[in-house]
C-alpha positions as CSV (number, residue, x, y, z in Angstrom):
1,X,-21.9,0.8,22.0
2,X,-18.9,1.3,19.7
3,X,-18.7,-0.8,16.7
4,X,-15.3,-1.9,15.2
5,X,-14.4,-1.6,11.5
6,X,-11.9,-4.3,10.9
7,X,-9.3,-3.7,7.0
8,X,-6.9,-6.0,5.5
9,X,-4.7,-4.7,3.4
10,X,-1.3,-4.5,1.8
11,X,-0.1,-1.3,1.6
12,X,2.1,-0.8,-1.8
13,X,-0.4,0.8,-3.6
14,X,-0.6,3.8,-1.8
15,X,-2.3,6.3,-4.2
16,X,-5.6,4.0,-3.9
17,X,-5.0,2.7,-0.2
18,X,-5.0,6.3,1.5
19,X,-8.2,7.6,-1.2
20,X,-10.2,4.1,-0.1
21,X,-9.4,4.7,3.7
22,X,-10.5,8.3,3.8
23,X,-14.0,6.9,1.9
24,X,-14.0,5.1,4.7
25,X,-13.8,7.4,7.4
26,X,-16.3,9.6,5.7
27,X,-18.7,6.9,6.1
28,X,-18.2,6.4,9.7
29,X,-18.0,10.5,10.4
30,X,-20.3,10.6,13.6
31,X,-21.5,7.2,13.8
32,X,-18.6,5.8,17.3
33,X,-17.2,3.7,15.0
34,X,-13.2,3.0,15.2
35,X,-11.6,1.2,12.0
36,X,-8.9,-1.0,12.5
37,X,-6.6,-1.4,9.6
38,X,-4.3,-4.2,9.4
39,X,-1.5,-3.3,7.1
40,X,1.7,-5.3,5.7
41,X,5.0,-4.4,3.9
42,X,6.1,-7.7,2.0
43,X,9.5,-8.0,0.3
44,X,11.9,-9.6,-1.7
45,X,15.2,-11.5,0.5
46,X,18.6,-10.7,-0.9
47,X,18.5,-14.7,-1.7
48,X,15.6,-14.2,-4.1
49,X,12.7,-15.7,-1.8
50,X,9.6,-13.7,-1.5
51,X,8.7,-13.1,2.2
52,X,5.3,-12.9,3.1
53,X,6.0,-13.0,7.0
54,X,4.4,-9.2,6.5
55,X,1.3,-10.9,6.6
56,X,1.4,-12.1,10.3
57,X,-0.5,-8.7,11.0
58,X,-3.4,-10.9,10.3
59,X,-3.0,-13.0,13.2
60,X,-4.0,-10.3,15.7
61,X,-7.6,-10.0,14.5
62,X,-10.1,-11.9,16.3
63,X,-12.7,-11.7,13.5
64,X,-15.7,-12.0,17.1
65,X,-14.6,-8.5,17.9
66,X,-15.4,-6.6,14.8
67,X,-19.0,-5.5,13.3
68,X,-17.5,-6.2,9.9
69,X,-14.5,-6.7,8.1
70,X,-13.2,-5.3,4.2
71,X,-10.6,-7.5,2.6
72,X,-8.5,-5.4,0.4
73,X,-7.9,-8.5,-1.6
74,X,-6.5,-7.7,-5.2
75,X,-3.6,-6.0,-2.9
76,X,-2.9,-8.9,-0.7
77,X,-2.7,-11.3,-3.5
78,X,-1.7,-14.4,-2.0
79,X,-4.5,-17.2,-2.5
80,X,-3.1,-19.0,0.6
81,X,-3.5,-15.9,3.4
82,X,-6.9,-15.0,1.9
83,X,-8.3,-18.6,2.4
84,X,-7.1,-18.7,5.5
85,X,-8.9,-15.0,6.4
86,X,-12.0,-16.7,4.4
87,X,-12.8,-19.3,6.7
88,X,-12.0,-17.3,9.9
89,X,-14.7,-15.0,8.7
90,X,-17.5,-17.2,7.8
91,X,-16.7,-18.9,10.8
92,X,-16.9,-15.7,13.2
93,X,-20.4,-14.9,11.1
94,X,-19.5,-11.3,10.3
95,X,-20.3,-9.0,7.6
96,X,-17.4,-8.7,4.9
97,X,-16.5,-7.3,1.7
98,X,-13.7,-8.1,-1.1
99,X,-12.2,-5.7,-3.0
100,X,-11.6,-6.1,-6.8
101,X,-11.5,-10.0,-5.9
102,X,-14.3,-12.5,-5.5
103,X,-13.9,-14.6,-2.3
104,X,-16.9,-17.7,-2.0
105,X,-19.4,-16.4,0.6
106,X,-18.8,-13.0,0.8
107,X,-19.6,-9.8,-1.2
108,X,-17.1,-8.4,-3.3
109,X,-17.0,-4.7,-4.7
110,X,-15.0,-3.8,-7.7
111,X,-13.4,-0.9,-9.6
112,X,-15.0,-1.3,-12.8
113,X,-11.1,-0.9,-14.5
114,X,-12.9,-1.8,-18.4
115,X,-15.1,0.8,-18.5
116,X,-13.7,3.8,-17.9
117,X,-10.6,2.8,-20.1
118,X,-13.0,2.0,-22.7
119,X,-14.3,5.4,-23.1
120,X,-10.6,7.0,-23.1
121,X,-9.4,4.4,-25.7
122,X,-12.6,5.2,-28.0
123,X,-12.2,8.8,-27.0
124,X,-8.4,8.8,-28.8
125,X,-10.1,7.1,-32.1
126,X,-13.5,9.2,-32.4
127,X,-11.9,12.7,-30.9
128,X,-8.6,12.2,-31.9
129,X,-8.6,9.5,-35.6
130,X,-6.1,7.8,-33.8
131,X,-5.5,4.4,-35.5
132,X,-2.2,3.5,-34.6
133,X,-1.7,2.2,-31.3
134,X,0.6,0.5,-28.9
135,X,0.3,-1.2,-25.7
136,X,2.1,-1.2,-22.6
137,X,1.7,-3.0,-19.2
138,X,3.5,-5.5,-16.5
139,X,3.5,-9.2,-16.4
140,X,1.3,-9.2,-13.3
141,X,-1.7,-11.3,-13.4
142,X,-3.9,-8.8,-11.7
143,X,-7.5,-8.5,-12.4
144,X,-7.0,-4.7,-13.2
145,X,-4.5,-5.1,-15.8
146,X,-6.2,-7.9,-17.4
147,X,-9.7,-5.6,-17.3
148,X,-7.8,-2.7,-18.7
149,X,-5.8,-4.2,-21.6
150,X,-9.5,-5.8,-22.6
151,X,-10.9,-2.9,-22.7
152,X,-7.8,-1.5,-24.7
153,X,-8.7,-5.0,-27.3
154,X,-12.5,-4.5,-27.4
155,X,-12.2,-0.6,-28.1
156,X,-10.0,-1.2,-31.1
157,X,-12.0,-4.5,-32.4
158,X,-15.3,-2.2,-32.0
159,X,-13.7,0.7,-34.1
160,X,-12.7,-1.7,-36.7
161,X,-9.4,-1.3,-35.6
162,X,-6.6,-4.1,-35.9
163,X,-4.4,-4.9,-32.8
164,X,-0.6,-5.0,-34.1
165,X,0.5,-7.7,-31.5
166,X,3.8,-6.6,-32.6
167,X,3.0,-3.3,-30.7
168,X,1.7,-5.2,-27.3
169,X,4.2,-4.7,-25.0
170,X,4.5,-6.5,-21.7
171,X,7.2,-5.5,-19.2
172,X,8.8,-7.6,-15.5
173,X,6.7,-5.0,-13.5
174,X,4.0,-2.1,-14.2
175,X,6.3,0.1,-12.7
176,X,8.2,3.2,-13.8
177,X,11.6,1.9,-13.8
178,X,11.3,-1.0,-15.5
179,X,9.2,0.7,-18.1
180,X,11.7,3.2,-18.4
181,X,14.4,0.0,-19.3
182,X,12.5,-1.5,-21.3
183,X,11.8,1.6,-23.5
184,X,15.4,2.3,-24.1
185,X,16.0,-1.2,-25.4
186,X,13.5,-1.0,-27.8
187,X,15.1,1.9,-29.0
188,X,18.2,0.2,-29.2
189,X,16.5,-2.2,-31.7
190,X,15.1,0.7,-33.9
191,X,11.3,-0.1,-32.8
192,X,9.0,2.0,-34.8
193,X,6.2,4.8,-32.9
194,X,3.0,4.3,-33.2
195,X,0.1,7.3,-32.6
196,X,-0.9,6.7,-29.1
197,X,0.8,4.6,-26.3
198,X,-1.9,3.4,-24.2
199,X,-0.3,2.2,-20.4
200,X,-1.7,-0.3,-17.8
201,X,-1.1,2.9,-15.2
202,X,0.3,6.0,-14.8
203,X,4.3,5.3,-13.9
204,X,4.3,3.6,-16.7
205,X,2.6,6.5,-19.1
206,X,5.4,8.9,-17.1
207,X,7.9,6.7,-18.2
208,X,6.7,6.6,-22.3
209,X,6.8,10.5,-21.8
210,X,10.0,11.0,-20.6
211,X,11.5,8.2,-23.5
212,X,9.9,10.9,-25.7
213,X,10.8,13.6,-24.3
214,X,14.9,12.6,-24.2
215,X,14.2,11.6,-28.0
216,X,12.9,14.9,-29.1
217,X,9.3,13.4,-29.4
218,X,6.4,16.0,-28.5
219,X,3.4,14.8,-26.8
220,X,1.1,15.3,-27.8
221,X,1.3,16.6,-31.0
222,X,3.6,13.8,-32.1
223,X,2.5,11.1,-29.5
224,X,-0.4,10.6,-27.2
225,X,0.1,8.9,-24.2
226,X,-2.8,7.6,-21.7
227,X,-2.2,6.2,-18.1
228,X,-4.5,4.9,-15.4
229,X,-5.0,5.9,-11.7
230,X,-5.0,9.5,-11.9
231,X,-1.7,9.9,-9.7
232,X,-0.2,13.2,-8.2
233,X,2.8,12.8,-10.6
234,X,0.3,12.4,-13.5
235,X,-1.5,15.8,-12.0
236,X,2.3,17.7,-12.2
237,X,4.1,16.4,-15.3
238,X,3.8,19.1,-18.6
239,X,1.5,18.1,-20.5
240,X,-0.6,16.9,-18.2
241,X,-1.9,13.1,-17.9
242,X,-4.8,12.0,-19.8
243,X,-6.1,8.7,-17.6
244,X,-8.9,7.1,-16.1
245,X,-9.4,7.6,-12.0
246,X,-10.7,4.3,-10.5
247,X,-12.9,6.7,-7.3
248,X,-10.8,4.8,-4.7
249,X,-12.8,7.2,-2.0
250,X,-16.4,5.9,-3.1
251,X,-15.5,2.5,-3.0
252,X,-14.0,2.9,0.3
253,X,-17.1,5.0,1.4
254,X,-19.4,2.4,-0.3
255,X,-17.2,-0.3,1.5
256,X,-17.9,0.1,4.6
257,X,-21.4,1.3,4.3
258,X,-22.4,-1.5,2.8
259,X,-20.0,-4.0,5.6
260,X,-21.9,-1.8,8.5
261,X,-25.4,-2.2,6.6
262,X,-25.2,-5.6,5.1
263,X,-28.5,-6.5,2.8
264,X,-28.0,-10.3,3.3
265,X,-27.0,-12.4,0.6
266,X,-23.5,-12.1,-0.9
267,X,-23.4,-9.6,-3.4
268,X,-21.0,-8.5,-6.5
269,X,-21.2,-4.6,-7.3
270,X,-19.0,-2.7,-9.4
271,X,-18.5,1.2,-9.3
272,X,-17.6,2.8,-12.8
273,X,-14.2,4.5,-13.2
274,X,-13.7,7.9,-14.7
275,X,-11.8,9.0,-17.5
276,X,-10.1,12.2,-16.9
277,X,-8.8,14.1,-19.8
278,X,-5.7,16.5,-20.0
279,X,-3.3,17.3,-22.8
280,X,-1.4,13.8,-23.2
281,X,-4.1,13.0,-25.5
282,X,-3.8,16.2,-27.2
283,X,-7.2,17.9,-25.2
284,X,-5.9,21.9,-25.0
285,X,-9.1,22.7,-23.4
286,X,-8.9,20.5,-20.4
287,X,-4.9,21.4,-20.2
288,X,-4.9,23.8,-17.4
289,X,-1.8,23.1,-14.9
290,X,-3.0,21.9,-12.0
291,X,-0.9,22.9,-10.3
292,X,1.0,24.6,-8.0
293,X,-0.9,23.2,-5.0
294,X,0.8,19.8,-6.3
295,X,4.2,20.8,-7.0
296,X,4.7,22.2,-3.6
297,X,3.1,19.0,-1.7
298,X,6.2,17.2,-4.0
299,X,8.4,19.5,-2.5
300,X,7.2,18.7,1.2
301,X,7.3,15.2,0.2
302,X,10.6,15.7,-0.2
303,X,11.5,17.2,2.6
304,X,9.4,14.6,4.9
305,X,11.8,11.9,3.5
306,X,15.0,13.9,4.3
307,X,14.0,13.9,7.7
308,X,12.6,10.4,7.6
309,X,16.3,8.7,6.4
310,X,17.7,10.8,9.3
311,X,15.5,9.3,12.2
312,X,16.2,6.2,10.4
313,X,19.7,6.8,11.2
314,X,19.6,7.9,14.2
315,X,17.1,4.2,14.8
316,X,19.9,2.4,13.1
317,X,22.8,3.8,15.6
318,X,20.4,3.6,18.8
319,X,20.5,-0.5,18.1
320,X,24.1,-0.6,17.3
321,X,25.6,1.1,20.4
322,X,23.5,-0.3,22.8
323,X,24.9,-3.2,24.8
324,X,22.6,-3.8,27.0
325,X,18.3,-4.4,26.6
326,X,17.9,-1.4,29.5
327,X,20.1,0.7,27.6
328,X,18.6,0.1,24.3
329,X,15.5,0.6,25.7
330,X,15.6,3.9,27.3
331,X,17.4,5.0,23.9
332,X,14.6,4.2,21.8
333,X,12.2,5.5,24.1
334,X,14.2,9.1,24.2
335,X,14.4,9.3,20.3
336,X,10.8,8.6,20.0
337,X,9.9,11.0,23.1
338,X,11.5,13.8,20.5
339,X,11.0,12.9,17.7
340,X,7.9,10.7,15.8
341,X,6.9,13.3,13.1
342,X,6.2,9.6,10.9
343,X,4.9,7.4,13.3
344,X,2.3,10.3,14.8
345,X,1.4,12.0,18.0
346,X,-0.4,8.9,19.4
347,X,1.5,5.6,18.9
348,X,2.7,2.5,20.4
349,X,5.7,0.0,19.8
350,X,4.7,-3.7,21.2
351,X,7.6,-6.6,21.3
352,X,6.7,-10.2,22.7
353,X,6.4,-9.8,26.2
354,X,9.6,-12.4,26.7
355,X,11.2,-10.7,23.9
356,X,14.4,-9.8,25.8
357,X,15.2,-13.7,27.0
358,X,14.4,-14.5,23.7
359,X,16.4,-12.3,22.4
360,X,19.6,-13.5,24.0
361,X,19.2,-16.5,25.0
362,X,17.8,-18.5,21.7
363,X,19.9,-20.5,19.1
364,X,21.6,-19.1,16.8
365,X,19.3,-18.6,14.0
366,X,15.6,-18.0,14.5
367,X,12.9,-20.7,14.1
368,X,9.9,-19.4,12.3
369,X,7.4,-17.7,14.6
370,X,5.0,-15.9,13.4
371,X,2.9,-15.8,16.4
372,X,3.0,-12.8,18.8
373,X,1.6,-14.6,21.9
374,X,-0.4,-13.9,24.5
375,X,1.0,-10.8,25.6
376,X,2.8,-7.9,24.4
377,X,5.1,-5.2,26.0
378,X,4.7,-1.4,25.1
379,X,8.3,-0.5,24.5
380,X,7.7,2.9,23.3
381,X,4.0,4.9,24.3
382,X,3.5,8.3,22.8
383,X,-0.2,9.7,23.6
384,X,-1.0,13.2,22.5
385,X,2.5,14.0,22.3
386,X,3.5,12.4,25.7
387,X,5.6,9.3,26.8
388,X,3.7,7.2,28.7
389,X,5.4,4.2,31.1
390,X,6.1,1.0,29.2
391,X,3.2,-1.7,30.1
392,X,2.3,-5.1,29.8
393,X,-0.8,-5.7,27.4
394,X,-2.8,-8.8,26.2
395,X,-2.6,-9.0,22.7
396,X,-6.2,-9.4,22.3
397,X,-6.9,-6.0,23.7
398,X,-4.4,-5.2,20.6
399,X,-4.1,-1.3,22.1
400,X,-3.5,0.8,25.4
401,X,-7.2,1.9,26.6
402,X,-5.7,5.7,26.6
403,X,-5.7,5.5,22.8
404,X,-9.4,4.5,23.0
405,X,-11.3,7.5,22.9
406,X,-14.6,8.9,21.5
407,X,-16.1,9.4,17.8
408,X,-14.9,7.4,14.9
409,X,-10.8,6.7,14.8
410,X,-8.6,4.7,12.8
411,X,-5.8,2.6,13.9
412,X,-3.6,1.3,11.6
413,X,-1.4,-1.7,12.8
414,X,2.1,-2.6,11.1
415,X,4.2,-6.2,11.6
416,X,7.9,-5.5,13.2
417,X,9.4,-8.8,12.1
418,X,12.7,-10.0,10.7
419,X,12.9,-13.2,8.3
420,X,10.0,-15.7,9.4
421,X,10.2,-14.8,13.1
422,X,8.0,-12.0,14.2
423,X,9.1,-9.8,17.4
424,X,5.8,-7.5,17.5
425,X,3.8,-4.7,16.1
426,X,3.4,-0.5,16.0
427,X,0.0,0.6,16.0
428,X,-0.9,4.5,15.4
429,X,-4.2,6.4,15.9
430,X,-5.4,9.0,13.5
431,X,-2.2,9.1,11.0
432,X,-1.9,7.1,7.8
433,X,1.8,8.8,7.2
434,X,3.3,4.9,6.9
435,X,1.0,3.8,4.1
436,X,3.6,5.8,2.4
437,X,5.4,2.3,0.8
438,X,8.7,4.4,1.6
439,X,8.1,5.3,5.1
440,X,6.3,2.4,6.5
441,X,8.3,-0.7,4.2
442,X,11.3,1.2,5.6
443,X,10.7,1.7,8.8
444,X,9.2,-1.6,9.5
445,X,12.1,-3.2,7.9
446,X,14.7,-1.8,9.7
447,X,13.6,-1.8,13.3
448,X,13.0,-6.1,12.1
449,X,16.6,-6.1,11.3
450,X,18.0,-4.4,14.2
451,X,16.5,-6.1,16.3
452,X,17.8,-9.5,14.7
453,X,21.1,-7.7,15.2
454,X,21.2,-6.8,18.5
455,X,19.8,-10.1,19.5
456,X,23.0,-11.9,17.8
457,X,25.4,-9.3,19.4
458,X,24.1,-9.5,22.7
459,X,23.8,-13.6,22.6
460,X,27.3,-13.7,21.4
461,X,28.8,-11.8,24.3
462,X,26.3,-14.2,27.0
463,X,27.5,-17.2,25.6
464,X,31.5,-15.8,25.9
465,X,30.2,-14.6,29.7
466,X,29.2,-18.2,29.9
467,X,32.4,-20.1,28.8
């Protein structure tokens, strides 16, 4: 019998997300085993609030159905939806793992972020007589960060180094941009360079080397500049990245291996990351480009996202003109029909099964809802390339049975929800395209909104009918 691979995830870090889910499906390969990944695009409201309605996904999974389940916790972050998941778990008496995140009761499995980062910072002080450094990472509370800037403390203290706290940086977000702001402020205020910049990831290290670059600062001979996650951009940029790659793939591999062969008792393992060395840290040897193969996937990335903002568009103008959910309908299932390069050649769109009286006949503004019932309509089917009729579907069966088919798949599952109200869910076979944060936050975003918007247009015009 087929088993079922259940994943919980959050999808913003996609670099690790799609390395950790293709560990997992090499550990499935050949064994009938579909995975089920439950994926959610959380966001900032233009009033401030964080919205973590994304996380309704989670309510679809009936933890009785699944031979095991992997929390992909340190992404989620939210204390609240993980106990929640926790005690639905234990309670269905299935096999689980946490990544990079301890949860009571179950096994966890972590990226080993200190030592790895520990080598590269010794590395820069034995290799290199480094003795100057500076730090540089986010305000997130994140296990990873913490591990890494510990090991960046611990490497120094054991080299008899002393940590200039004046030259520990912390910045909003570990993210490019704001690393790249905050960089030009300190050189408003005439901060002095150190030897080595040492960065909590990789968009941040790209961000220290273009700062130098615009100043006329050569890296490495004038700067060194580590990073951590062994990104694509880190792969392309001249000279090329020294950092440490956390093996996303094994853990994923070891993940579900371990989840589909449980030993008993729950367990904490950690897998050691890697340091890889390139010319950032002034290693000439190990500077080969690598190349080409990269820069052209950059330029295909590129291109994907030209066409994805104009199927966006063309989503966009399908809700606005319709007046009518028949119209509408048809519309969306026509532009889907021709075109789904992002969404893949087997998909389907679910909405509430009442969402069209819903839709037009509720108040105003939406109560929260984040339920999706006990049934769900198939407003757009796409198998192998084919429309299929729209159908009616219990939500427990989560899927169309043509999408079940043999040897090991994976299905990933997106929220399509607006505010705290949710109206449904897509769900692909085989194609990870919308773990891209750009594609799927996008596109789960705006097909939420337009929906909210169509819903308000078409209630306005029954309530004038009405009067």
């Amino acid at each position: 019998m087929k088993k079922k691979l259940a994943v919980l995830s959050c999808g913003w870090s996609y670099d690790f997300l799609t390395d950790f889910i293709s560990g997992i499906k090499r550990a499935v390969d050949g064994k009938d085993t579909d995975v089920y990944v439950f994926n959610c695009y959380n966001y900032v409201e233009f009033n401030g609030y964080i919205n973590n309605s994304g996380f309704s996904i989670y309510n679809l999974v009936n933890y009785e159905d699944y031979d095991g389940v992997i929390i992909l916790s340190d992404l989620i972050q939210n204390a609240r939806v993980l106990e929640k998941e926790r005690q639905k778990i234990l309670a269905a008496g299935k096999p689980a793992i946490s990544i990079n995140l301890a949860m009571k009761d179950i096994s966890c499995l972590k990226v080993d972020n200190y030592s790895g980062f520990y080598e590269l910072v010794t590395h820069l002080i034995k290799e290199h007589g480094i003795k100057d450094f500076a730090w540089l990472g986010g305000k997130e509370t994140t296990l990873e960060i913490a591990e890494r800037y510990k090991a960046y403390r611990t490497a120094l203290t054991d080299n008899n180094i002393p940590i200039n706290m004046e030259n520990v940086h912390t910045i909003p977000v570990s993210s490019y941009n704001d690393a790249y702001a905050y960089l030009m402020e300190t050189k408003k205020s005439g901060a002095t360079k150190p030897q080595a910049v040492v960065c909590a990831n990789d968009y941040i290290a790209l961000a220290v080397m273009k700062i130098a670059e615009e100043r006329g600062v050569k890296v490495p001979e004038e700067l060194k500049v580590i990073g951590y996650g062994d990104t694509i951009w880190g792969k392309m940029v001249n000279p090329g990245m020294t950092t440490v790659r956390s093996n996303a793939e094994q853990i994923g591999f070891e993940a579900a291996n371990r989840v589909l062969n449980p030993a008993g008792e729950a367990q904490l393992l950690k897998l050691k990351s890697s340091p890889v060395y390139r010319a950032s840290c002034g290693c000439q040897a190990n500077s080969q480009p690598e190349g080409k193969s990269y820069s052209l996937q950059i330029i295909d990335d590129l291109n994907q996202k030209e066409k994805f903002n104009t199927q966006i568009e063309q989503l966009n103008e399908i809700f606005l003109e319709a007046n009518d959910t028949f119209t509408l309908l048809t519309n969306l299932e026509g532009l889907f029909q021709k075109s789904h390069l992002f969404e893949g050649s087997d998909f389907c769109i679910f909405l509430k099964a009442d969402w069209s009286s819903v839709l037009i006949n509720t108040e105003e503004k939406l109560p929260q809802n984040l339920s999706y019932g006990s049934q769900v309509q198939a407003i757009a089917s796409i198998q192998n390339d084919v429309k299929y009729p729209r159908e009616i579907l219990s939500v427990r069966d989560l899927l169309p049975s043509k999408m079940l088919t043999e040897g090991s798949n994976v299905f990933l599952f997106m929220p399509i929800y607006n505010h705290s109200y949710v109206h449904g869910y897509y769900v692909s076979k085989n194609s990870l395209a919308f773990l891209n944060s750009n594609f799927g936050y996008v596109w789960t975003k705006t097909f939420g909104n337009s929906i909210e918007r169509f819903r308000k247009r078409n209630m306005y015009k029954h309530k004038m009918t009405k009067n």
